[in-house]
LODO-811020 format. One record per atom (N, C-alpha, C): x, y, z; residue number from 1; residue in three letters; atom name. Coordinates in steps of 0.1 Angstrom, whole numbers, plus 5000, padded with zeros to 4 digits. Layout:
LODO-811020
((X,Y,Z),NUM,"ALA","CA"),
...
//
This chain:
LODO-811020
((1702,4048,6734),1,"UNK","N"),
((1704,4048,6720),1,"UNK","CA"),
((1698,4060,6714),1,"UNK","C"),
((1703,4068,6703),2,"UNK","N"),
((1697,4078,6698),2,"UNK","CA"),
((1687,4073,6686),2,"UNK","C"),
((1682,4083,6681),3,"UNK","N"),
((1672,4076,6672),3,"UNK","CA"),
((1668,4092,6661),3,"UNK","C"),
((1670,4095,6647),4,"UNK","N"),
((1662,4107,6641),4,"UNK","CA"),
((1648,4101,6633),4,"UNK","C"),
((1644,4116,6636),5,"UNK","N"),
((1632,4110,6632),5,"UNK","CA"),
((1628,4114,6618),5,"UNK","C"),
((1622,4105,6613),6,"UNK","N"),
((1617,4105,6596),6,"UNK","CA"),
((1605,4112,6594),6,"UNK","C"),
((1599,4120,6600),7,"UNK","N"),
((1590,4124,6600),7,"UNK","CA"),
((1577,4125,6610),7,"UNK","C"),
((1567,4129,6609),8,"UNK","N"),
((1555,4126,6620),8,"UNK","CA"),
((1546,4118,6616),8,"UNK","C"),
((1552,4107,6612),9,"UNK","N"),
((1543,4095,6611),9,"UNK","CA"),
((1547,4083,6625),9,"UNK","C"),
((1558,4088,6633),10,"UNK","N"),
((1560,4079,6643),10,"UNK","CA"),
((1575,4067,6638),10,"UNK","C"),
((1581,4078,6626),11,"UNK","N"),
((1590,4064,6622),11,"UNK","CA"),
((1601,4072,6624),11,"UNK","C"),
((1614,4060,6626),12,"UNK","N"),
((1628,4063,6630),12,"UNK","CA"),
((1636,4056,6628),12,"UNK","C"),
((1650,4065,6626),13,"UNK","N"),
((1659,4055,6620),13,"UNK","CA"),
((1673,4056,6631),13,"UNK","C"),
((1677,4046,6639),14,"UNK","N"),
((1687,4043,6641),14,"UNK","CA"),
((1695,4031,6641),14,"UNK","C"),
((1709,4034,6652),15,"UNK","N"),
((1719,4022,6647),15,"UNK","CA"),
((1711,4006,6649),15,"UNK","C"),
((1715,3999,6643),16,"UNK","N"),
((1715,3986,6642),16,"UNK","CA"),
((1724,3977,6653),16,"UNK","C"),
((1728,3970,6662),17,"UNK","N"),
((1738,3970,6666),17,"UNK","CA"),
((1735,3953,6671),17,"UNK","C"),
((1747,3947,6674),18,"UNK","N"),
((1749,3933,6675),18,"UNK","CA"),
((1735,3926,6686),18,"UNK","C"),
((1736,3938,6700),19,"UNK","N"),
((1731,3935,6709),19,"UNK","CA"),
((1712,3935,6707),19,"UNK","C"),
((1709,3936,6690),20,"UNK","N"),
((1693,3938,6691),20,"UNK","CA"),
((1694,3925,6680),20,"UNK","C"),
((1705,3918,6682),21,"UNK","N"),
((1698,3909,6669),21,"UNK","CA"),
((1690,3896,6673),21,"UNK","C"),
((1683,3893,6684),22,"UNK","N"),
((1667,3888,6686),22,"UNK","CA"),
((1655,3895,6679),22,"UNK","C"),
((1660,3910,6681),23,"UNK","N"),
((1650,3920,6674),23,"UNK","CA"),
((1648,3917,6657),23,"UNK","C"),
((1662,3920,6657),24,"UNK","N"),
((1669,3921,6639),24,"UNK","CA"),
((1658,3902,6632),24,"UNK","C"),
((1664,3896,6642),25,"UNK","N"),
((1657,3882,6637),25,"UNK","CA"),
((1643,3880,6633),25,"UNK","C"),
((1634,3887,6646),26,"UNK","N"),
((1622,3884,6647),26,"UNK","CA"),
((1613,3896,6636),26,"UNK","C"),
((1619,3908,6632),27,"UNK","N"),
((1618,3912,6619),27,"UNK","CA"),
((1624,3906,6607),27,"UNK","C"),
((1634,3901,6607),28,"UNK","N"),
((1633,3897,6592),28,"UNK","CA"),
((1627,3881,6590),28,"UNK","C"),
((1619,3876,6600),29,"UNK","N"),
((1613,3866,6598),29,"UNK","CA"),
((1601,3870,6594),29,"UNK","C"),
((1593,3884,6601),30,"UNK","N"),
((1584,3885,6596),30,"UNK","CA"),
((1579,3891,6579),30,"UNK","C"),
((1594,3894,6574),31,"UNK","N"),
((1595,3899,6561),31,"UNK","CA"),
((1601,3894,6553),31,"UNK","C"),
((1607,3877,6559),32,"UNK","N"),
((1618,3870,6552),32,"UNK","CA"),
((1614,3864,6538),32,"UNK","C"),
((1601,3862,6535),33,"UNK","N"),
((1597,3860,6521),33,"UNK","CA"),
((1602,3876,6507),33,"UNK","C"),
((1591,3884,6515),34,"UNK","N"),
((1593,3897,6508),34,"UNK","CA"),
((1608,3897,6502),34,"UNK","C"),
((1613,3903,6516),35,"UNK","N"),
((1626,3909,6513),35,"UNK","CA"),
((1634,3901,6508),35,"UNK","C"),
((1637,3887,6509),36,"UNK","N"),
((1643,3879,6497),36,"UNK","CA"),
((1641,3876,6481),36,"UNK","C"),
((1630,3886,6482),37,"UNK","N"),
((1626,3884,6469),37,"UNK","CA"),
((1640,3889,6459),37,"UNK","C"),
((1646,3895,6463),38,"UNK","N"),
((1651,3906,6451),38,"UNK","CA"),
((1668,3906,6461),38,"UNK","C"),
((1671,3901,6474),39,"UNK","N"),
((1678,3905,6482),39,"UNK","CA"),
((1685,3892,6489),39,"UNK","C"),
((1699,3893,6494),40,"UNK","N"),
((1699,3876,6502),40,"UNK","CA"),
((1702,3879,6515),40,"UNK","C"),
((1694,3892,6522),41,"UNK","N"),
((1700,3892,6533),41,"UNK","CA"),
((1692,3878,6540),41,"UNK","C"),
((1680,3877,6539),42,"UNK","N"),
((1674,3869,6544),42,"UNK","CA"),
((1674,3854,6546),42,"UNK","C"),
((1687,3849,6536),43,"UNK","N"),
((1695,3839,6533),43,"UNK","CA"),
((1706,3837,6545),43,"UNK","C"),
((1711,3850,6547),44,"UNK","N"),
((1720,3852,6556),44,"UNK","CA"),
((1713,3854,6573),44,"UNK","C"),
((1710,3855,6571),45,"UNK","N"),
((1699,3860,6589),45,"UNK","CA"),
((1686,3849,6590),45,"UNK","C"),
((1691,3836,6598),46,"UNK","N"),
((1685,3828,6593),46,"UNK","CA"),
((1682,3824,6613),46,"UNK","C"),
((1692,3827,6624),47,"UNK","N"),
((1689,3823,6635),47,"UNK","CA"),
((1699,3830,6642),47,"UNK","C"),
((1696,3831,6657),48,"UNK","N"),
((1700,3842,6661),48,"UNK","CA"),
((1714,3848,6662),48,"UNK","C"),
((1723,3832,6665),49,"UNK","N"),
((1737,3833,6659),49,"UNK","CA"),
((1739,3839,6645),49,"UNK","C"),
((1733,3838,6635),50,"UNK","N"),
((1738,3844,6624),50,"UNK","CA"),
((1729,3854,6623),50,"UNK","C"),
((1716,3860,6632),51,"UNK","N"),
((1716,3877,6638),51,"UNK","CA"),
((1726,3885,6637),51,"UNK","C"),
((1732,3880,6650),52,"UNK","N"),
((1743,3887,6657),52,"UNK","CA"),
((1756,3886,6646),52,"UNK","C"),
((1759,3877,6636),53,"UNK","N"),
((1770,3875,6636),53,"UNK","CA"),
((1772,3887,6623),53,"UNK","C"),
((1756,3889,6617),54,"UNK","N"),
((1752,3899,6605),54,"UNK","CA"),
((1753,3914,6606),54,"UNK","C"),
((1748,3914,6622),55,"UNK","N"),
((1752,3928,6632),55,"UNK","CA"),
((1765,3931,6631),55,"UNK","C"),
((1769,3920,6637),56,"UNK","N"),
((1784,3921,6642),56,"UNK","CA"),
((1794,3928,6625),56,"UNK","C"),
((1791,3920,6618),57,"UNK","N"),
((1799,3919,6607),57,"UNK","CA"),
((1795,3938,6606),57,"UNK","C"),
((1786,3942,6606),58,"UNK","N"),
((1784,3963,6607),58,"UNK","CA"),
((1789,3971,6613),58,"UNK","C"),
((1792,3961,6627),59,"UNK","N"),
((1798,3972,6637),59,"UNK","CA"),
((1810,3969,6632),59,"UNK","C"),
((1817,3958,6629),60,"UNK","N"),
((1830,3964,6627),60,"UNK","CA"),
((1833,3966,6613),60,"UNK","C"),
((1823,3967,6604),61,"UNK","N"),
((1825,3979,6592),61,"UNK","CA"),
((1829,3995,6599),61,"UNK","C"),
((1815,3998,6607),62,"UNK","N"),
((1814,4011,6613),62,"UNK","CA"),
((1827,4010,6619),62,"UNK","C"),
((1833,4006,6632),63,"UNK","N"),
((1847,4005,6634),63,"UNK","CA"),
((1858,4007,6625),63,"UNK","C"),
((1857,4006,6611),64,"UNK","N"),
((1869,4004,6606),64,"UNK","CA"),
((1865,4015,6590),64,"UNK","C"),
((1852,4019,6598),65,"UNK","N"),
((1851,4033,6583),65,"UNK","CA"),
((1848,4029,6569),65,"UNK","C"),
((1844,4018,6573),66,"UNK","N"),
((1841,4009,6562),66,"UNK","CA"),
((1823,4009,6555),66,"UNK","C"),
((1815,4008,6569),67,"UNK","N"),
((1799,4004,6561),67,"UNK","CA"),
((1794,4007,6576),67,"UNK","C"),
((1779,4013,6574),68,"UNK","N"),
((1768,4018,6588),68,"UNK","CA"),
((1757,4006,6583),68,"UNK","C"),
((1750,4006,6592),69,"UNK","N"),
((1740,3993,6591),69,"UNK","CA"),
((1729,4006,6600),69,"UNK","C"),
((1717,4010,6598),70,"UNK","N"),
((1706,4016,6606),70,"UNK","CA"),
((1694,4008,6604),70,"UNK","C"),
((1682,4008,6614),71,"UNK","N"),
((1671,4001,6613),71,"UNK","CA"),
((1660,4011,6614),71,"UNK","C"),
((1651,4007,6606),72,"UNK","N"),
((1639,4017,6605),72,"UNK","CA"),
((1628,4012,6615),72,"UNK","C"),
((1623,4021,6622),73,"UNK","N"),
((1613,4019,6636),73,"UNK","CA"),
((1599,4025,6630),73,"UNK","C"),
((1588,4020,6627),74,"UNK","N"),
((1577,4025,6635),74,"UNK","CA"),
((1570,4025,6650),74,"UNK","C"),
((1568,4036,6651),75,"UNK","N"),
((1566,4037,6669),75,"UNK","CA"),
((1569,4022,6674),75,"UNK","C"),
((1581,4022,6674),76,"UNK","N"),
((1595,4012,6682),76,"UNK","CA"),
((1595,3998,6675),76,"UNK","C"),
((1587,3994,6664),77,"UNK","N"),
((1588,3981,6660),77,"UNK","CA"),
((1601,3986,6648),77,"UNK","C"),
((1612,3977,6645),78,"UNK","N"),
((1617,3975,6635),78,"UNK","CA"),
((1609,3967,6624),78,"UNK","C"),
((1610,3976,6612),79,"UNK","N"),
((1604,3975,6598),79,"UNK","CA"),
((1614,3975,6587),79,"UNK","C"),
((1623,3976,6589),80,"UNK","N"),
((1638,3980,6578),80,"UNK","CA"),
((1648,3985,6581),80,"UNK","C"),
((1653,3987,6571),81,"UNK","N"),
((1671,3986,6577),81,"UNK","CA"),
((1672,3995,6564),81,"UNK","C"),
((1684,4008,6562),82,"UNK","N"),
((1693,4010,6554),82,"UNK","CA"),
((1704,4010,6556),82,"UNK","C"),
((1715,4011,6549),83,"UNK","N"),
((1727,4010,6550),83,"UNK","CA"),
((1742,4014,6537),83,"UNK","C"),
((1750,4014,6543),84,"UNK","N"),
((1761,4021,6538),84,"UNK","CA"),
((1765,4005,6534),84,"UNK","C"),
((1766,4002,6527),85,"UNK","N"),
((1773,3987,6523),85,"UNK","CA"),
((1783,3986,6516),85,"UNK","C"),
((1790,4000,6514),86,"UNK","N"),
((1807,4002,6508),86,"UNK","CA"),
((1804,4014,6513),86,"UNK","C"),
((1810,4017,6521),87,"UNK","N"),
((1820,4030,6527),87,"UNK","CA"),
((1837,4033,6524),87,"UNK","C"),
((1842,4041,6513),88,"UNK","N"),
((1853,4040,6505),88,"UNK","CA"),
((1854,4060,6511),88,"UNK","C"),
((1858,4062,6523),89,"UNK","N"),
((1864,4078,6522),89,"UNK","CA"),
((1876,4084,6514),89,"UNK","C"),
((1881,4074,6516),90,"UNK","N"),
((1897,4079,6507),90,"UNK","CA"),
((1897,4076,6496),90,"UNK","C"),
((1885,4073,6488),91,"UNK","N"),
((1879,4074,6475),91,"UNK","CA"),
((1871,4082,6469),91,"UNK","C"),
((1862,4088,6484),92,"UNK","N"),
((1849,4095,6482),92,"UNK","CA"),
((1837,4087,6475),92,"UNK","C"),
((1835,4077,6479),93,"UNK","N"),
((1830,4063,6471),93,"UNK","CA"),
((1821,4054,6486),93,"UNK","C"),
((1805,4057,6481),94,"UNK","N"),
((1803,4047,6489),94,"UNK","CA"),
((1787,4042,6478),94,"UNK","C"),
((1783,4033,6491),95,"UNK","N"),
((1772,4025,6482),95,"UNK","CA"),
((1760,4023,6492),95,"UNK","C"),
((1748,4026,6487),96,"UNK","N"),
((1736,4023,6497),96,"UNK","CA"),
((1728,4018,6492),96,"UNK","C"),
((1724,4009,6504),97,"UNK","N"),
((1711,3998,6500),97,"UNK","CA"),
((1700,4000,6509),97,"UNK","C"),
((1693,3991,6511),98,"UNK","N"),
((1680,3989,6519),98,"UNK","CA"),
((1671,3979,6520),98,"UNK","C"),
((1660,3977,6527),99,"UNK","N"),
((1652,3964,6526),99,"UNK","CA"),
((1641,3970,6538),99,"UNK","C"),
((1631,3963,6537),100,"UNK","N"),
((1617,3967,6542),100,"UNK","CA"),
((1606,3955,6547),100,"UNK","C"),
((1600,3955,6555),101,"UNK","N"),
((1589,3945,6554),101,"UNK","CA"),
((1578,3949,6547),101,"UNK","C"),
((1567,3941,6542),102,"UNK","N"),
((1557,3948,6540),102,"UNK","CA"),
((1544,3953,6546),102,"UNK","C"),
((1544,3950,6557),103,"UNK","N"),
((1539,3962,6567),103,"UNK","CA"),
((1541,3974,6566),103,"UNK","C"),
((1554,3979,6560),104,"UNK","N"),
((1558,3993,6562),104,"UNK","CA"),
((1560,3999,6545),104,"UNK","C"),
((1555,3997,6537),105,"UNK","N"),
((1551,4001,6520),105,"UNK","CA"),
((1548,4009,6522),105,"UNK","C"),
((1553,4018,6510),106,"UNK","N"),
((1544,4030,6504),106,"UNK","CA"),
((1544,4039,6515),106,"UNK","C"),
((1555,4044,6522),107,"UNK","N"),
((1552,4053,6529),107,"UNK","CA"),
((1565,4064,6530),107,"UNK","C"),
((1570,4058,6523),108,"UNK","N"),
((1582,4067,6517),108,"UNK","CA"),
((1596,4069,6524),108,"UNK","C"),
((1595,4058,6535),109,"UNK","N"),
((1604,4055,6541),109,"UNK","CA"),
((1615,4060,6539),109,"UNK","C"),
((1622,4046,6531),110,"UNK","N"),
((1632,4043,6522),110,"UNK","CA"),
((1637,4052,6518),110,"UNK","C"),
((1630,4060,6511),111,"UNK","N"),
((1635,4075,6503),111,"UNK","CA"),
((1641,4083,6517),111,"UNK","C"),
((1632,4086,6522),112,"UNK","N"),
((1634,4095,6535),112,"UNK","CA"),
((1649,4088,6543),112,"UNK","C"),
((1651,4077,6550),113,"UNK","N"),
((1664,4073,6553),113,"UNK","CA"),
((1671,4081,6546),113,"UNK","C"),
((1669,4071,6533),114,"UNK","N"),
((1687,4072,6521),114,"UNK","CA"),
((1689,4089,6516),114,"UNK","C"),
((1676,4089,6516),115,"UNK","N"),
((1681,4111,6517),115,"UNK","CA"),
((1690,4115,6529),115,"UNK","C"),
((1688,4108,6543),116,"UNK","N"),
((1695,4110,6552),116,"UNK","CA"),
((1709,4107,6554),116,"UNK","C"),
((1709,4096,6552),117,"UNK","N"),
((1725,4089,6551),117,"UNK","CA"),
((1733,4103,6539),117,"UNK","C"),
((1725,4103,6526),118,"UNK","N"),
((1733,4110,6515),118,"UNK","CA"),
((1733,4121,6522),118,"UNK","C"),
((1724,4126,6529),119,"UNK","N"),
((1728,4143,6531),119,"UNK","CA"),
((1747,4144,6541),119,"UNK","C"),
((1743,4130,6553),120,"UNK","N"),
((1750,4129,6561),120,"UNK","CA"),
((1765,4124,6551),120,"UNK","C"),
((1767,4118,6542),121,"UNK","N"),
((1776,4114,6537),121,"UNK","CA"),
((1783,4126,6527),121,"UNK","C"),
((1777,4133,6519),122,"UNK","N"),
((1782,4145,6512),122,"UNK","CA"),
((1787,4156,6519),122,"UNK","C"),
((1774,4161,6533),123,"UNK","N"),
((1782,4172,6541),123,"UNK","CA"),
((1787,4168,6552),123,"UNK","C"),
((1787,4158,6560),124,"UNK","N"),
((1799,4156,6571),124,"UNK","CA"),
((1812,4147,6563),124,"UNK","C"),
((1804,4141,6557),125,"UNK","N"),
((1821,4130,6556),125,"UNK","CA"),
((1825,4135,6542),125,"UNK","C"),
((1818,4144,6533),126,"UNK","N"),
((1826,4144,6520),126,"UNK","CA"),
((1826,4140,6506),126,"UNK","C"),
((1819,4128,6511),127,"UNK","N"),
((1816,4119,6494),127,"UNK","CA"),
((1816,4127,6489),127,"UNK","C"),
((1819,4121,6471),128,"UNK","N"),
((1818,4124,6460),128,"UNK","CA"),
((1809,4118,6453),128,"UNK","C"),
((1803,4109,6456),129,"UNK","N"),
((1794,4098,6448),129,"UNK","CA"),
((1790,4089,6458),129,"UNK","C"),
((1774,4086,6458),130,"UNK","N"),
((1770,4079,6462),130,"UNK","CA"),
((1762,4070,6453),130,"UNK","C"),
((1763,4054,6453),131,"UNK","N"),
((1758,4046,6446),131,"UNK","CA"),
((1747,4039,6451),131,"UNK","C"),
((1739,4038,6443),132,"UNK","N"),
((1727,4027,6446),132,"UNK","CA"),
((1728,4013,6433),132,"UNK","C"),
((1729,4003,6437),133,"UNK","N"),
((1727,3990,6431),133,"UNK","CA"),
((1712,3982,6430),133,"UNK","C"),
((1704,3981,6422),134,"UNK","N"),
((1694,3973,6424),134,"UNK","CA"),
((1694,3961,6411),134,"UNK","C"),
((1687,3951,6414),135,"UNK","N"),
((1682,3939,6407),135,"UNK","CA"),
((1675,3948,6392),135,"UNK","C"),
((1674,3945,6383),136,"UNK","N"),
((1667,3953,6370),136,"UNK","CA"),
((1654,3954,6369),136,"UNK","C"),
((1653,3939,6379),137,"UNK","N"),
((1637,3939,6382),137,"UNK","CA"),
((1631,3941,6394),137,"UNK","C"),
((1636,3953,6402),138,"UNK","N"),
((1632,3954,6414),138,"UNK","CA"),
((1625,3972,6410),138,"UNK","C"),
((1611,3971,6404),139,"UNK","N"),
((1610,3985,6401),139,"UNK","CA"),
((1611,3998,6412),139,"UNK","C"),
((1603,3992,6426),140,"UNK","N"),
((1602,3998,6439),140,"UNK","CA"),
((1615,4007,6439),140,"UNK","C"),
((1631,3999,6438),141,"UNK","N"),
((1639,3998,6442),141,"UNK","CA"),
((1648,4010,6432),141,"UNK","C"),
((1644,4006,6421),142,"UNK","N"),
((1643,4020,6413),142,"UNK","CA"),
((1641,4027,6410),142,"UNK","C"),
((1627,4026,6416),143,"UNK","N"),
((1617,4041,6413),143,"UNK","CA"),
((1623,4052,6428),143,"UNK","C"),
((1630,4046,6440),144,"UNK","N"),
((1633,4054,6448),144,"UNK","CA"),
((1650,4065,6446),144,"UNK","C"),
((1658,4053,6437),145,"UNK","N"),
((1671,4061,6430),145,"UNK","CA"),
((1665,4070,6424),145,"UNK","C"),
((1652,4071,6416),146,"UNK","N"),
((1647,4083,6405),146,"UNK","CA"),
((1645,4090,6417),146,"UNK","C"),
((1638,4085,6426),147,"UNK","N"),
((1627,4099,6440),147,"UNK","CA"),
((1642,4107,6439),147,"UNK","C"),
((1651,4102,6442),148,"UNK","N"),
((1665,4106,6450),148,"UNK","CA"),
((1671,4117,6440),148,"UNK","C"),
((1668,4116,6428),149,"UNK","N"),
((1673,4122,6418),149,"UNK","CA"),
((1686,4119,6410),149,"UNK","C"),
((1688,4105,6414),150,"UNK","N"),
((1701,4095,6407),150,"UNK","CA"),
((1701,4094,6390),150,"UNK","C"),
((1712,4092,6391),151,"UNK","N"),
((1712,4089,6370),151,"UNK","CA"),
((1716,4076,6374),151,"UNK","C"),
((1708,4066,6366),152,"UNK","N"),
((1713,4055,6361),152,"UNK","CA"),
((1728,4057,6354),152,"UNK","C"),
((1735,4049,6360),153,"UNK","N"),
((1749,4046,6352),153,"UNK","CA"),
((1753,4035,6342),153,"UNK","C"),
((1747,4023,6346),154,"UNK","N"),
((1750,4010,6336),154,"UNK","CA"),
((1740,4003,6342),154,"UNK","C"),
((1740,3992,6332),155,"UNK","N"),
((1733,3982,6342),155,"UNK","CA"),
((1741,3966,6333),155,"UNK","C"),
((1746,3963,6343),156,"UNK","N"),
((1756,3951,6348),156,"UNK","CA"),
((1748,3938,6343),156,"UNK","C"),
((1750,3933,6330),157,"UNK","N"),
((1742,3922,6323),157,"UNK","CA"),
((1747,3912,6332),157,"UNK","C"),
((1734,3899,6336),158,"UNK","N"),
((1737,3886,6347),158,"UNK","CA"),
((1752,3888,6354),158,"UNK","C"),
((1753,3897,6363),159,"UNK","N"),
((1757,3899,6371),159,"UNK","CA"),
((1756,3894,6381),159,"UNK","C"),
((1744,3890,6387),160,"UNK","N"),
((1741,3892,6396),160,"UNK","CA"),
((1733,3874,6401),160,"UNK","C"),
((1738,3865,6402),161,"UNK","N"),
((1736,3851,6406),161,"UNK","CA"),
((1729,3849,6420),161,"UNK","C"),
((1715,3847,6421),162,"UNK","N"),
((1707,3848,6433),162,"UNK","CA"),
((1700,3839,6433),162,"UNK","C"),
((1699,3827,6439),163,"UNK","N"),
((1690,3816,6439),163,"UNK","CA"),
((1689,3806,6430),163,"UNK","C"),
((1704,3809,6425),164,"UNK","N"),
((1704,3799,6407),164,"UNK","CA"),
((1702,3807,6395),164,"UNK","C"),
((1696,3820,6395),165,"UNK","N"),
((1692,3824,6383),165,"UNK","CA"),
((1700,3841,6384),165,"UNK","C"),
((1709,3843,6371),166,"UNK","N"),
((1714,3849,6368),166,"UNK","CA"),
((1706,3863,6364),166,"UNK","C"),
((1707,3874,6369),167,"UNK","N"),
((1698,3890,6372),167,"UNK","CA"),
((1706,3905,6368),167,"UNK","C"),
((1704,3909,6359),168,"UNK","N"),
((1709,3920,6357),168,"UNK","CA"),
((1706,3929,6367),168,"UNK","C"),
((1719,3941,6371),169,"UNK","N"),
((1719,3950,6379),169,"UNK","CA"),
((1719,3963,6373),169,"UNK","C"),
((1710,3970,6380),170,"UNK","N"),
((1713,3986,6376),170,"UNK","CA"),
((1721,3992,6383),170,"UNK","C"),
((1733,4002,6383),171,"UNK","N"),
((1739,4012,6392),171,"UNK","CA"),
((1735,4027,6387),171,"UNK","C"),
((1728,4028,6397),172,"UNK","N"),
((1724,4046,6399),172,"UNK","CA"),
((1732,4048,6411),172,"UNK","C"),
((1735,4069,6404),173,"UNK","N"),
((1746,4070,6415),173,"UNK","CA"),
((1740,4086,6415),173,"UNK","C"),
((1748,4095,6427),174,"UNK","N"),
((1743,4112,6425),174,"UNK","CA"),
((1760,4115,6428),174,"UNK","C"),
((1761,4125,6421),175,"UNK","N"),
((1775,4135,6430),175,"UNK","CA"),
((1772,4143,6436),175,"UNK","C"),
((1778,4147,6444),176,"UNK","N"),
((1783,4155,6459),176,"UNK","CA"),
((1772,4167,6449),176,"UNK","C"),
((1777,4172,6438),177,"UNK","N"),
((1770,4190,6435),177,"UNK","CA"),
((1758,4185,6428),177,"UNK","C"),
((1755,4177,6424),178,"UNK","N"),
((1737,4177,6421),178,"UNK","CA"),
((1734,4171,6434),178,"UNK","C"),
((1739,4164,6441),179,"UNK","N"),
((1733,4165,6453),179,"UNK","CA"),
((1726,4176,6458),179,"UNK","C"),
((1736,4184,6459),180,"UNK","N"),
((1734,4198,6469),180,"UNK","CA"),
((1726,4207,6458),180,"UNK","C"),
((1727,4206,6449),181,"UNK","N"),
((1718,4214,6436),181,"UNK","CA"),
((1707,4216,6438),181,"UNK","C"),
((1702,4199,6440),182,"UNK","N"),
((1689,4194,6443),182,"UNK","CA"),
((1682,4198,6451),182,"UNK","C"),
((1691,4196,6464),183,"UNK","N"),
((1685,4202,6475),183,"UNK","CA"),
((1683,4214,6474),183,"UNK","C"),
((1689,4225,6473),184,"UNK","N"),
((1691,4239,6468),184,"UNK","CA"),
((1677,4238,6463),184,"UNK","C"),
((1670,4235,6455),185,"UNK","N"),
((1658,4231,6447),185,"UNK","CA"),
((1650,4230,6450),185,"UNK","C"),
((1646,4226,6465),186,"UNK","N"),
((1635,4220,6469),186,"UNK","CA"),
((1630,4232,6477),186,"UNK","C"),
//
């Protein structure tokens, strides 16, 4: 398996894939409070069958050019995951998300991935827009669309039905040329 590296703190991001979901499990058990706070994957990845079946459901997004699923490593433990969770080419339209345990906070992770996916999505594949979706009340989650340099676009009044209680969503998004503006910038 290949793996790039996020930096020289020992962290790394690669594929996610059906065949690690014991792995996939035994991290999001250890983060399954956290990361449900604000998120339902942890709703969904509940035992190893529905590991695998969560994996599975990525690879054949990835198969069909649809959605990437990657997992974040420190020195080889999985801590997080980001992902393409709408992959739309023939729109130039996709959407990224993420999730983390909290063992692995505050280290800029997150930012670092989703800078990677956007670089990889604007100059290999072309996007026009990449979207980020968060909870209204997930500040973490939106303070990393600001790191990224996204403009809020709306925010989607109770939208968003999670546990019984109705949550407004924010959509921050960047295009393809402040993308590269940005970069240009740094």
């Amino acid at each position: 398996m290949f793996a790039v590296s996020l930096g020289d703190d020992g962290a790394e991001l690669g594929p996610l894939e059906p065949w690690q979901a014991e792995e996939f499990l035994t991290h999001m058990d250890r983060g399954r409070e956290f990361i449900g706070t604000h998120i339902a994957l942890p709703d969904f990845v509940t035992d190893q069958a529905s590991a695998r079946a969560y994996l599975q459901s990525y690879a054949d997004k990835t198969a069909a050019d649809a959605g990437r699923l990657y997992g974040i490593r420190i020195d080889g433990t999985l801590v997080g995951g980001v992902l393409f969770r709408i992959f739309d080419a023939a729109q130039g339209t996709c959407e990224v998300g993420c999730w983390l345990e909290p063992s692995a906070l505050g280290r800029g992770l997150i930012t670092r991935a989703i800078a990677l996916l956007i670089d990889w999505a604007v100059d290999v594949r072309g996007m026009h827009r990449v979207e980020w979706v968060a909870v209204a009340e997930n500040t973490p989650s939106i303070n990393v669309a600001k790191r990224l340099g996204m403009t809020r676009d709306a925010v989607l009044r109770e939208n968003y039905l999670y546990r019984g209680v109705r949550h407004d969503s924010e959509v921050w998004a960047v295009l393809a040329d402040d993308w590269r503006a940005a970069r240009a910038g740094r």
